[in-house]
N, C-alpha and C positions, 0 to 999 in steps of 0.2 A: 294836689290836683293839677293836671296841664293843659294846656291850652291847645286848643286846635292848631295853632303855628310852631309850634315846637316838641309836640306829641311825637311828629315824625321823627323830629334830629335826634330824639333823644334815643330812638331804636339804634340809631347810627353811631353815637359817642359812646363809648366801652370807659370806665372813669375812674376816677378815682385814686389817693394816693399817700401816703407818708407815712412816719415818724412823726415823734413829740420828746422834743428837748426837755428836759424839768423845768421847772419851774426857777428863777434866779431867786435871791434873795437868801438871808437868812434866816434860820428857827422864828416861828411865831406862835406867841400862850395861843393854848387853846381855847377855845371860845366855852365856858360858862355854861351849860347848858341850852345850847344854842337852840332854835327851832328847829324843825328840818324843812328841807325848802319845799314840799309839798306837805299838805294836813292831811293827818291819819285820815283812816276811813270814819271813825267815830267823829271827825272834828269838821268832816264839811257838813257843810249847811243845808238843810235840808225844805223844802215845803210842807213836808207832813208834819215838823213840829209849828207848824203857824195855822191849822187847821185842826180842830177840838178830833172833827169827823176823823180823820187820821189815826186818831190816836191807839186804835186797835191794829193798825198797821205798824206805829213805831215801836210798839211794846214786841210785836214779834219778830219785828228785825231786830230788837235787841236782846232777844232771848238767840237766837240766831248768832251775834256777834259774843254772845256770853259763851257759847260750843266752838267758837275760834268762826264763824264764817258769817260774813259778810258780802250783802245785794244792795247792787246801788243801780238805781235808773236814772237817767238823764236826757232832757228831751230840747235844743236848739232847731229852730225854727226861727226863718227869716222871711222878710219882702227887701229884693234888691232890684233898680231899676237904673236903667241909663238913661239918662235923661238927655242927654249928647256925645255925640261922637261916637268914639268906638267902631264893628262892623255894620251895626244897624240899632236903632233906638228899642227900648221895650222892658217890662217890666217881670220879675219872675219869683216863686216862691220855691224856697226850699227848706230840707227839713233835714234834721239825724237824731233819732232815737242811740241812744246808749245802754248796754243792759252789762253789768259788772259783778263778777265776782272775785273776791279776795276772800284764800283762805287760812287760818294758822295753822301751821302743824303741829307745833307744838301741843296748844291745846286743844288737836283733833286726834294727832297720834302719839303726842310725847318724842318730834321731833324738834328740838330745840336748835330755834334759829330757822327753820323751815317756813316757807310760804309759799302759795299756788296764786296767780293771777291770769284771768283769762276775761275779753271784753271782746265785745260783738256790735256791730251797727246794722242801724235800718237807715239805707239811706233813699232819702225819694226827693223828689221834683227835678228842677230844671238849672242848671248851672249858667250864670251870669256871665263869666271869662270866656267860656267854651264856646256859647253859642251868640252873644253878644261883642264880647270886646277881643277875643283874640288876642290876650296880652299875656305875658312872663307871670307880671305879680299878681294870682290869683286873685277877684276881688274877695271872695269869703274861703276861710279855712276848714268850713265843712262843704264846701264843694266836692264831689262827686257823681260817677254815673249811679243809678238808681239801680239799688241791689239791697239785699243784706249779706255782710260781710266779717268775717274771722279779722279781727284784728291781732292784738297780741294772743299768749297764751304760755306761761313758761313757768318753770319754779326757780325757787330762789332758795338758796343755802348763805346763812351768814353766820360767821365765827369771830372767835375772839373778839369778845364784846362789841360785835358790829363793826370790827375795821376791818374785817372782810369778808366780801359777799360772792357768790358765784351765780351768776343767773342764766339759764340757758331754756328755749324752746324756740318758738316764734315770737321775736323780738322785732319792735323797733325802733332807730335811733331819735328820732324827734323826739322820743319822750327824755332825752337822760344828755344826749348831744348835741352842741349846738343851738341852746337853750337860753333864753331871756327872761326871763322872770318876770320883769314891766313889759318887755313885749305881748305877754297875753292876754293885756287888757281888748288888743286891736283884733277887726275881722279882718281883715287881709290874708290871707293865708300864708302871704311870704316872712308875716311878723314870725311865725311857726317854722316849719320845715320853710328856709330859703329858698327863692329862686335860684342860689346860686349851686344849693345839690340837686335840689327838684331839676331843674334845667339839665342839667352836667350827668347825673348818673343814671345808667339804665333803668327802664323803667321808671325815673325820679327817685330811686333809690330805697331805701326802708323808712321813710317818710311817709304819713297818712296821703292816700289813704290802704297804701303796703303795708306790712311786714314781715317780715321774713326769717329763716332760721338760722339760729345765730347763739354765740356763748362771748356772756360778756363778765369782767369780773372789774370790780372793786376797793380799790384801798381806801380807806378811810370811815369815818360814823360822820354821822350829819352833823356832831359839834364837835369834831375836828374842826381847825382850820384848812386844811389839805386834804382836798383827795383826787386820787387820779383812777382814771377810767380808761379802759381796751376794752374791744370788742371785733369779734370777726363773723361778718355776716355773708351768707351766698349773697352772691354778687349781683342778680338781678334777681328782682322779686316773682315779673311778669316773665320774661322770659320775648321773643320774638314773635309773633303770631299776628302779622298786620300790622295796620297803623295808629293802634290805640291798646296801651298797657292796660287799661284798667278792663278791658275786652278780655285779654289774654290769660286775668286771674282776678276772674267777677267775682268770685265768692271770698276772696282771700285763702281759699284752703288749698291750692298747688302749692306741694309745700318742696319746693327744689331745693338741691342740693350740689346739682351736677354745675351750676355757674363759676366762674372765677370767682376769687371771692372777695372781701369789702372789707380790711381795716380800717378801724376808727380807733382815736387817742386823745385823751384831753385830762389835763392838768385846772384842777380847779382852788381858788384861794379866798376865802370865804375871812371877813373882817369887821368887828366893831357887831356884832352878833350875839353875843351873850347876853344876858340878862342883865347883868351888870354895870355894861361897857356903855359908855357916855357916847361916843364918837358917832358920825351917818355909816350907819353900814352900807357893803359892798362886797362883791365878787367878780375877780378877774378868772377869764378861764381861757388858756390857748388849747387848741385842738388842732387835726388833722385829719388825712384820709387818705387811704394809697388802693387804688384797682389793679389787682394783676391781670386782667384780662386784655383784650386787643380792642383799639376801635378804630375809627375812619380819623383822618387827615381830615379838614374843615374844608382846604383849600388846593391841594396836590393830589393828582394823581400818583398812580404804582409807577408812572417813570417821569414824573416831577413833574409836567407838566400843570397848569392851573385847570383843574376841574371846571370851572365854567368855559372855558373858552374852548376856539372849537376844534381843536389837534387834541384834543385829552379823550382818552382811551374810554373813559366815562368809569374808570374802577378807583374809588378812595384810593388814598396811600394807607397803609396798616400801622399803628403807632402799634407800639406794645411797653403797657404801663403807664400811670396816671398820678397824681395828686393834687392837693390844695392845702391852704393853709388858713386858721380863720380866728379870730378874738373876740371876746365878749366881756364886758363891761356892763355891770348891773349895782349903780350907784343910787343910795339917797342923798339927796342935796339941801333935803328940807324936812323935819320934824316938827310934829303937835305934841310939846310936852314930852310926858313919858308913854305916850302910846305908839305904840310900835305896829307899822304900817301906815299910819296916818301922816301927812304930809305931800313932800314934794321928789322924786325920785326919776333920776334919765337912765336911757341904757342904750350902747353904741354895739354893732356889731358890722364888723369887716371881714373880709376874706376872699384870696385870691388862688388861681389855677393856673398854669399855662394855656394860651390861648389858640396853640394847633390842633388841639384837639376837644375845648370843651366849648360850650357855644357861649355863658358868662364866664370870662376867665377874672372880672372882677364888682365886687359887690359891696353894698355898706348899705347898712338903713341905721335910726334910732330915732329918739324920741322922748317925751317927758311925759309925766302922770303926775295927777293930784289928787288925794283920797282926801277925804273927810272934811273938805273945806266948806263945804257949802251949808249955813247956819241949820239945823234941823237934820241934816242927812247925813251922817258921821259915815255910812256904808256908800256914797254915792264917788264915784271916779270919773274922770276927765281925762283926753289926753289927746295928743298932736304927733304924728310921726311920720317918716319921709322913711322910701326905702331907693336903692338906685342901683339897675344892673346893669354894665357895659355887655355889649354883645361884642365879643373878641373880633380882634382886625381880620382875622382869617376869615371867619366867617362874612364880614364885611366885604373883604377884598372878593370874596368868590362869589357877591352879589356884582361887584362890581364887574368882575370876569363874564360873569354871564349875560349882561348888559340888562340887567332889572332896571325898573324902572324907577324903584329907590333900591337905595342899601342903607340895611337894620344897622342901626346905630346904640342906640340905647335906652332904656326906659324907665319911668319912675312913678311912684306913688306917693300919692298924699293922704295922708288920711285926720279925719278930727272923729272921736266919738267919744260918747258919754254915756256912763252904765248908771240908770237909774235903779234901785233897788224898792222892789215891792215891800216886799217880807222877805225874809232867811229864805237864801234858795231858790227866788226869782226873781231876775233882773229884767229889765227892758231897755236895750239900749237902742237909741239912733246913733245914725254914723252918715258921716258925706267921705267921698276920695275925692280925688282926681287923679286919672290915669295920663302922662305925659307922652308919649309916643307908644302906644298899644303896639306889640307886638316888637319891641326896641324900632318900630320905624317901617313898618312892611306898606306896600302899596294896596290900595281897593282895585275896584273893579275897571276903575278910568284909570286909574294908573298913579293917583295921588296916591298921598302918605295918608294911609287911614287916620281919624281927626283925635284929638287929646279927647277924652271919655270922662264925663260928670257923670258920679256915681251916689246916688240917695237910697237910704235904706233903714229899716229897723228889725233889729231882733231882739228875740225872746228867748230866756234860757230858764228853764224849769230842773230842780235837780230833787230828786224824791228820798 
């Protein structure tokens, strides 16, 4: 989701960029029958098993999942409110229905290794970032314009005993890229898709609430200790049409293919994971991203001059070609016994771009989590997390060239929130931030630096 301050630049920056060196190190056992890092369709948690009345509904989604196919609905809904600062105070409700299907092929058609996934949203109400605070880091991660919308939709071939997969349709990379595993306890959106692609690639790249077409493959089974992932996606999702991407492909279904296009690379190392193994687990994972297409200069014009000032022709300079580089770190630091998720666990992620051409050229949040501590509430989670994007000196410098009356520096988030669990399947969490320079620093209407932004809020997530 983007913000009315950076909506625009992001039509302007073309992005994206790299390779991925392996991994260092040598051979490591492989992990034990490891979990995999998301739970099956049969193993999430549901509401209709904590509701007797249900119970003619669970019986036939699993007559359903017994013919290989599988329906899941999901329904988040929030109240988020500025209670200071930001563009203006006030309070707002929004919502995302989720509607899901997975299906086997195998035991639909006797393709073995075969799977179809395809998810759709309803999204409605009023966006918090957008029309309130005007900031980088999204306040919630189902922010969006009010549509229903095509999200992913692809199939998937996996061989040899699952060490390798081929997945291709309409993909996106937040689900599988650039991913924190304790980060999705937070609403923030940038705990999710970062600010620092959201920001950096056209249209915010294949990040929700995008995605786009794309063929990505696989090495490795979930209890490997290694696996590494590629992917090449069309390069922008939306495409140019104004000043607002999520305008330019409301529904999700322009399904382009004529963009430059969008590799992504990442090495992942998964540790202390099996069923066995004594140690806190963890996984380090480096990535990348390379854009072949062309974007704008932040700060030079086509004959070098600085774009703000006032000899410049008023035309960008033309880059041609992009990347970034970026780390993730998803450690436990603290267990309950032999129960596994329970405890104490942080997760760090970095990464940076060169800064002529993207508007964060560098980024870092993380954060800690506490499951099960609370006497009585083995399901309930806690946690505290800071995320921080620098707005590149270019773009700086050509506030300064223009004689603004501030220049965007940089911005940050605070967040505390706690996920209460009802029953299996519905949580209610509150949550507070705090936004540090909305907007990395942009001025209001007298000409001040719009104010740091108190953000209170609670939401509800229902999953059927």
């Amino acid at each position: 989701m983007k913000s009315p301050k950076w909506s625009k630049k992001k039509r302007q920056l073309a992005v994206g960029a790299v390779l991925l060196g392996a991994l260092a190190g040598g051979p490591a056992r492989a992990a034990d029958a490891a979990p995999p890092a998301e739970p099956a369709p049969d193993d999430l948690p549901s509401v209709l098993n904590s509701v007797p009345a249900f119970a003619p509904i669970v019986d036939f989604k699993k007559q359903l999942r017994d013919k290989g196919v599988n329906l899941q609905l999901n329904y988040i809904g929030e109240v988020l409110g500025a209670a200071s600062g930001g563009k203006r105070q006030g309070a707002i409700y929004d919502g995302r229905m989720e509607f899901v299907l997975d299906a086997d092929m195998e035991k639909i058609a006797g393709l073995t290794g075969g799977a179809i996934h395809a998810n759709a949203y309803w999204i409605h109400g009023t966006g918090l970032s957008r029309y309130y605070l005007g900031n980088l880091l999204t306040a919630s991660n189902i922010e969006a314009l009010p549509t229903f919308r095509l999200y992913e939709a692809w199939y998937e071939q996996r061989a040899f005993d699952d060490g390798l997969s081929l997945r291709f349709g309409q993909l996106a990379a937040d689900t599988e890229f650039f991913v924190s595993k304790y980060g999705a306890l937070f609403i923030n959106g940038t705990f999710g898709w970062p600010a620092f692609t959201g920001a950096n690639l056209p249209s915010g790249g294949p990040g929700y609430p995008f995605a786009t077409p794309g063929v990505r493959v696989k090495l490795g089974s979930d209890s490997d200790p290694v696996n590494i992932l590629a992917a090449v996606f069309n390069g922008d999702p939306a495409g140019s049409c104004g000043d607002d991407a999520q305008r330019c492909n409301r529904y999700g279904t322009n399904v382009r293919l004529q963009d430059a296009p969008l590799a992504m690379q990442e090495v992942q190392y998964k540790y202390n994971q099996g069923k066995d193994d004594t140690g806190l687990a963890g996984t380090i994972k480096f990535g990348a991203f390379e854009h072949y297409g062309n974007f704008a200069n932040l700060r030079y014009d086509t004959a070098g001059s600085p774009l703000g000032g006032l000899a410049s022709n008023g035309v960008a300079g033309v880059l041609k070609g992009d990347y970034g580089f970026y780390g993730v770190l998803d450690q436990q630091i603290w267990k309950m016994g032999d129960e596994p998720g329970k405890g104490a666990a942080l997760f760090v992620r970095v990464a940076g771009a060169p800064g002529d051409r993207n508007m964060v050229d560098f980024y870092v949040d993380g954060g800690v989590n506490f499951t099960g501590l609370v006497p009585g509430r083995p399901d309930d989670a806690f946690g505290v997390a800071v995320a921080y994007a620098h707005v590149s000196n270019w773009l700086r410098g050509y506030d300064i060239d223009s004689g603004a009356a501030v220049a965007r520096r940089d911005e940050t988030a605070l967040e505390l929130t706690y996920q209460y669990q009802i029953v299996s399947g519905w949580n209610v969490q509150p949550d507070f931030q705090y936004i540090f320079r909305p907007g990395g620093g942009v001025a209001d209407a007298n000409g001040a630096r719009v104010r740091d932004a108190a953000v209170f809020g609670v939401r509800t997530t229902l999953n059927f």
